[in-house]
N, C-alpha and C positions, 0 to 999 in steps of 0.2 A: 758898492762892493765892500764886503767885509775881512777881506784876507789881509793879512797885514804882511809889510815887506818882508817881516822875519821868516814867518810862514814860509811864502813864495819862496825865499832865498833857502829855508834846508829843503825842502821840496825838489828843487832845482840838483841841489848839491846832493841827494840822494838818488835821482835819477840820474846826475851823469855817473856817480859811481856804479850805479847799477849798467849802464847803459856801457862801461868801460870791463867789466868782466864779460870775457870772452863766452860768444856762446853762437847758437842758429844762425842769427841775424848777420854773425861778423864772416860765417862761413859761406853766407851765401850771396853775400857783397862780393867775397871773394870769386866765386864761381861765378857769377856773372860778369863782374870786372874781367875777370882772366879771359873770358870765351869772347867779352863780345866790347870791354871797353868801359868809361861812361855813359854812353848810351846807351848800353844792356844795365848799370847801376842802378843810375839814379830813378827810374820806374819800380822798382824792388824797395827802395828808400819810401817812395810815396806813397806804397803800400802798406811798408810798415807804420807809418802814419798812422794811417786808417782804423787800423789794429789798435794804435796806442791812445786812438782817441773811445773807442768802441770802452774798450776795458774801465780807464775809470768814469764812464758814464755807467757801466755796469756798477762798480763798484758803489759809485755817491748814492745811487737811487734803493739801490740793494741793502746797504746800511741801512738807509733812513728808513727803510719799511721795517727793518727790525728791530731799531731804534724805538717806534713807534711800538711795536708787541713788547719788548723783552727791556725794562729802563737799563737796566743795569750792563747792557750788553756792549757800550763803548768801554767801561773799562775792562772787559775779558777780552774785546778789541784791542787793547791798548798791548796789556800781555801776552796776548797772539802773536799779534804783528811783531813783538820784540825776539817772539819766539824763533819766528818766522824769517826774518833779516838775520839772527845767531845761525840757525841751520844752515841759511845759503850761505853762510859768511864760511862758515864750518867745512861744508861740503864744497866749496869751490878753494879750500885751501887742502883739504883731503885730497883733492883732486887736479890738483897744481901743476902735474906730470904729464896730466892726460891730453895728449894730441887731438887737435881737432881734424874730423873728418870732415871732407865736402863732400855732398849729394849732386851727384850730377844732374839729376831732373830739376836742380835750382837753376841749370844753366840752358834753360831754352830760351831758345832765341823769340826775338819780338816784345813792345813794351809790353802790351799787356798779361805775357805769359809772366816778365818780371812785376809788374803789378800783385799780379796771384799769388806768385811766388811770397813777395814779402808779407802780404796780406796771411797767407797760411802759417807762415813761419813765424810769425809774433803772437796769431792769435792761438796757437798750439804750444807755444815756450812756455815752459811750465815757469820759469823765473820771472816774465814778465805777469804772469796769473797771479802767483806769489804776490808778488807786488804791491798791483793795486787793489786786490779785494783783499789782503792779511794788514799792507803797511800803509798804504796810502789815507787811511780814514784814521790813522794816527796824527800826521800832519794839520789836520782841518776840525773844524766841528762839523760834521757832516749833518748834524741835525739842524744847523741853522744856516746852511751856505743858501745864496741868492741866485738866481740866470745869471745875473755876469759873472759871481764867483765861478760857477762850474764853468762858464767859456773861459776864464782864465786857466782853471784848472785842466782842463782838456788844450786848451793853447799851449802852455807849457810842458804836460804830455806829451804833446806830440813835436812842439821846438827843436826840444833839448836831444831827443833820440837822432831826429831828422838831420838836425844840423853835422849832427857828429857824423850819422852815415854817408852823410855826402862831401864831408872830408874825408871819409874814410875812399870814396868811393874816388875821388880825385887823387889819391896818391894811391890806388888798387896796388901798382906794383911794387913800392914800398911797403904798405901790408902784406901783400905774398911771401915776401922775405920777412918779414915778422913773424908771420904764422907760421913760416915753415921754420922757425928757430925754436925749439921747446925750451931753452935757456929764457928766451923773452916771452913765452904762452908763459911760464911757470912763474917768473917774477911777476907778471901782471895777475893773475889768480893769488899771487901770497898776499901783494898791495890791496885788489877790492875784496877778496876775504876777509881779511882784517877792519877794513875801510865799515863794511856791512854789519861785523861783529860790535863795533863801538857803535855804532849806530842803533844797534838794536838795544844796546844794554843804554844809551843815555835815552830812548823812549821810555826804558822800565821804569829808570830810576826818576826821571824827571816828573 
């Protein structure tokens, strides 16, 4: 393996921040928490997995093929991706008011409708698309990662989201009362806004 702890460690610490601005994923933990419990949760959790592992295997292989045509294209990568984490950082602090809504067709009942559910919802988040094909081939050299690197890579993809949602997903009815506070949505969008904004600007500049 060629990833080195540093790596792994802002990788890790970029995904929870990302994985901590409220969005799809946290609303429809909610709606199935609420209807049906843990047991309507955490299958919506292992979906979104699935999703989070899909993505940066798109992403690694997606690089390295254009890696391979265009030499010069990791570092317009580099300032993309820095682009890319200031916008969401920008627009999740622009939008720091904004009340989340629940979809109720996230709240059907039985595991594998939550399955589908989380499956849809992460591979359709435009924040998590963002992510791993704009910021994630900043962390890595994608032109030289190994099979074990990308199963780490995709291991920790999908860890770091999963673990969180099934905490989230075990205290559902302390999140409810979270969400439904727009004083605590609003301080949480100022926090990863910001969080996302430094991060994009030390990719640039580093």
């Amino acid at each position: 393996m060629t990833l080195s702890i540093t790596e792994i460690t802002l990788y890790m610490g970029a995904l929870a921040i990302l994985f901590l601005t409220p969005g799809p994923v946290w609303v429809a933990l909610v709606a199935r928490g609420v209807s049906g419990g843990f047991h309507a949760a955490w299958p919506l959790a292992l979906g979104v997995v699935v999703g989070d592992i899909i993505w940066p295997l798109l992403a690694i292989f997606g690089v390295s093929l254009l890696v391979e045509v265009y030499a010069d294209f990791l570092n317009l990568l580099r300032y993309g991706g820095a682009v890319i984490l200031v916008w969401m950082g920008v627009r999740t602090i622009r939008n720091a008011d904004k009340p989340l809504i629940a979809d109720e067709r996230l709240s059907a009942s039985g595991m594998w409708a939550g399955f589908v559910a989380g499956l849809m919802v992460i591979i359709g988040n435009p924040k998590a698309i963002l992510f791993y094909m704009g910021v994630l081939p900043n962390f890595f050299n994608i032109n030289s990662v190994s099979g074990p690197d990308i199963a780490v890579i995709c291991f920790i993809s999908g860890l770091v989201p999963f673990t969180g949602n099934i905490l989230f997903a075990l205290s559902i009815h302390r999140i409810r009362r979270f969400l439904s506070s727009a004083e605590s949505v609003r301080r949480t969008n100022l926090i990863s806004g910001s969080a996302l904004v430094l991060v994009g600007i030390v990719i640039a500049v580093l």
